[in-house]
Residue frames as qw, qx, qy, qz and C-alpha x, y, z in Angstrom:
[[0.127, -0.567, 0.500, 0.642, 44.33, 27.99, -13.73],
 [0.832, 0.496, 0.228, -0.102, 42.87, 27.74, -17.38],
 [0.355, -0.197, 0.622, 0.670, 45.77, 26.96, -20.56],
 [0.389, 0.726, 0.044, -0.566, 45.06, 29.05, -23.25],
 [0.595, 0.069, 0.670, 0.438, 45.40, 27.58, -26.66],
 [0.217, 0.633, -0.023, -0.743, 45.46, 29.08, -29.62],
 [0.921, 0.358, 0.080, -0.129, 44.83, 27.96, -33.22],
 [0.328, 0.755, -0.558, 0.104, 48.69, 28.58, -33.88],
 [0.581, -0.505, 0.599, -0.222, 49.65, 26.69, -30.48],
 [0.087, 0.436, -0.896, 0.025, 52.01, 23.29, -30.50],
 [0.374, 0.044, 0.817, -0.437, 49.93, 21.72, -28.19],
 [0.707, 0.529, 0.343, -0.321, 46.70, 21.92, -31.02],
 [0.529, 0.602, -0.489, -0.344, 49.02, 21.57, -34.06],
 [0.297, -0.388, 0.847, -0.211, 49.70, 17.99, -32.26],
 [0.540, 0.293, 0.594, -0.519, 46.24, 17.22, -31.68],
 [0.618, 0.508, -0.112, -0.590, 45.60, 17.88, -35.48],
 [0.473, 0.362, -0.787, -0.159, 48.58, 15.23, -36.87],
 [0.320, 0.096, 0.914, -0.230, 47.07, 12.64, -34.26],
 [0.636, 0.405, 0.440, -0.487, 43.32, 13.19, -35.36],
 [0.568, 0.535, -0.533, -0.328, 45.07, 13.11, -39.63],
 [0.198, 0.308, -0.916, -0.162, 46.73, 9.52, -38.58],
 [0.357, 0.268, 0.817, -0.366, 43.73, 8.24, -36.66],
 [0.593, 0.564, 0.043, -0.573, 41.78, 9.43, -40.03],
 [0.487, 0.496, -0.647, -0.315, 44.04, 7.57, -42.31],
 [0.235, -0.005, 0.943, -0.236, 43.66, 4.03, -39.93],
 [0.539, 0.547, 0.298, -0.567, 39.63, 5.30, -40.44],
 [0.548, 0.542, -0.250, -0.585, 40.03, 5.29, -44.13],
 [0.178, 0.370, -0.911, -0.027, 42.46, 2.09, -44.57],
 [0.271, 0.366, 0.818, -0.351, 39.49, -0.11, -42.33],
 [0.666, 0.466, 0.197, -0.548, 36.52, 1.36, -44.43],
 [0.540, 0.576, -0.392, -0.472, 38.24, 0.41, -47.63],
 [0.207, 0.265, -0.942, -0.014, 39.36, -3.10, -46.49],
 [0.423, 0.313, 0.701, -0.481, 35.75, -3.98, -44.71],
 [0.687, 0.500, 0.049, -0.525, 34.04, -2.67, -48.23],
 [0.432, 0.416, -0.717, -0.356, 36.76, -4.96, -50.07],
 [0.122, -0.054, 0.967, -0.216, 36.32, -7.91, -47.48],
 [0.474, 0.314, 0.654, -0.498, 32.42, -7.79, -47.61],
 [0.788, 0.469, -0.021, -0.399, 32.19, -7.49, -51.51],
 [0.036, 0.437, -0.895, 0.086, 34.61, -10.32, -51.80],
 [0.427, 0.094, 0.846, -0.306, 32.68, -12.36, -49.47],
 [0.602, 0.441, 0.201, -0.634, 29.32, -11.17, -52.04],
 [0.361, 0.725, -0.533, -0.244, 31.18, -11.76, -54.87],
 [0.150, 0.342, -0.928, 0.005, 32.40, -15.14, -54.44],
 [0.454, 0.116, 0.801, -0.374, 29.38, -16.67, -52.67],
 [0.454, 0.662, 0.085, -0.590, 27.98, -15.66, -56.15],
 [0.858, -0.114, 0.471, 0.169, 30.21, -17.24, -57.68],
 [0.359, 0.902, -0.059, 0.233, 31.78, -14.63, -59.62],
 [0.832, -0.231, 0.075, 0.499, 35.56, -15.63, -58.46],
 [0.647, 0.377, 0.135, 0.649, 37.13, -13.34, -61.05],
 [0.018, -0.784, -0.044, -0.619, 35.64, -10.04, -60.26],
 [0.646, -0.755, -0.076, 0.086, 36.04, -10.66, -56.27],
 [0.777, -0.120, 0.133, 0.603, 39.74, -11.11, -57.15],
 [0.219, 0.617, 0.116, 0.747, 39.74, -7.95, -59.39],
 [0.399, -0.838, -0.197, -0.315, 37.65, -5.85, -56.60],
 [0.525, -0.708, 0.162, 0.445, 41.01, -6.77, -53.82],
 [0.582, 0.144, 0.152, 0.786, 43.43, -5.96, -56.26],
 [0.162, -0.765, -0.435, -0.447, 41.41, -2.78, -56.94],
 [0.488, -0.845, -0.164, -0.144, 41.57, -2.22, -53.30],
 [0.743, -0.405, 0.082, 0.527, 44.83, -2.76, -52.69],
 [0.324, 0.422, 0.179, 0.827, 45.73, -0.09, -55.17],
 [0.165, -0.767, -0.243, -0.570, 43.58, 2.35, -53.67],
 [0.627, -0.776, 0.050, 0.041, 45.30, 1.86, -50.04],
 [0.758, -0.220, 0.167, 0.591, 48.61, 1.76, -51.67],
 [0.215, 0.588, 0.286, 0.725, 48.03, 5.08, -53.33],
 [0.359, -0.918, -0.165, -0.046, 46.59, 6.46, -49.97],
 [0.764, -0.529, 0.091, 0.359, 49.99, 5.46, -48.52],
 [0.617, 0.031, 0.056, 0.785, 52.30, 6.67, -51.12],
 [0.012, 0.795, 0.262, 0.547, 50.72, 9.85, -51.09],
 [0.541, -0.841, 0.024, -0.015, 51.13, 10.29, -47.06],
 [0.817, -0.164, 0.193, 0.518, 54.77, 8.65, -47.58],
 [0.357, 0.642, 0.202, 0.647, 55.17, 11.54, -50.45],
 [0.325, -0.876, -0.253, -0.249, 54.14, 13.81, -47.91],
 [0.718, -0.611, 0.168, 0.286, 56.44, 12.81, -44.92],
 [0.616, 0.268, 0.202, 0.713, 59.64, 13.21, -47.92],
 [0.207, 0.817, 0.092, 0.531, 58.45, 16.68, -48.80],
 [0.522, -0.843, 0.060, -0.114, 58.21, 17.68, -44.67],
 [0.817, -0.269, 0.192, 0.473, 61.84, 15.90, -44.42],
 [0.576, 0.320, 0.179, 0.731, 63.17, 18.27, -47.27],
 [0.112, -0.888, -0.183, -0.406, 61.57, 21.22, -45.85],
 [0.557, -0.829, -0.059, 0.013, 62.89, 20.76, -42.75],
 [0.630, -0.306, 0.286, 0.654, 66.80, 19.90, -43.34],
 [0.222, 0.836, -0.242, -0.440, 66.48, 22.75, -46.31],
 [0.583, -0.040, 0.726, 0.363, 66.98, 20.16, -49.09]]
């Protein structure tokens, strides 16, 4: 017995919002490995200030991913209860 899926199907519209949150882990790790490793550069360099700028920097740029997915999850919450 084969299961037919289609592109519409539950079962693959699942699959898609796992593979989006396992992308956004993906993105959150690249951008904290490129802040952690210039950091490290950056400081061994003795350039203190800019290493400090660079995480802040990053931390904006993963707190902008997040309010953006958070934004997201609101809209889907008003869609569904017809707000």
């Amino acid at each position: 017995m084969r299961l037919r899926t289609t592109i519409g199907s539950p079962r693959l519209s699942r699959f898609r919002d796992d593979v989006m949150n396992v992308d956004l882990i993906f993105k959150i790790a690249a951008v904290g490995i490129l802040v952690a490793v210039l950091n490290l550069l950056l400081g061994r360099s003795g350039r203190d200030e800019q290493a400090l700028m660079t995480t802040i920097a990053g931390l904006v740029v993963v707190l902008v991913v997040l309010l953006r997915e958070i934004s997201g999850l609101f809209d889907l919450i008003k869609s569904l209860f017809g707000l």
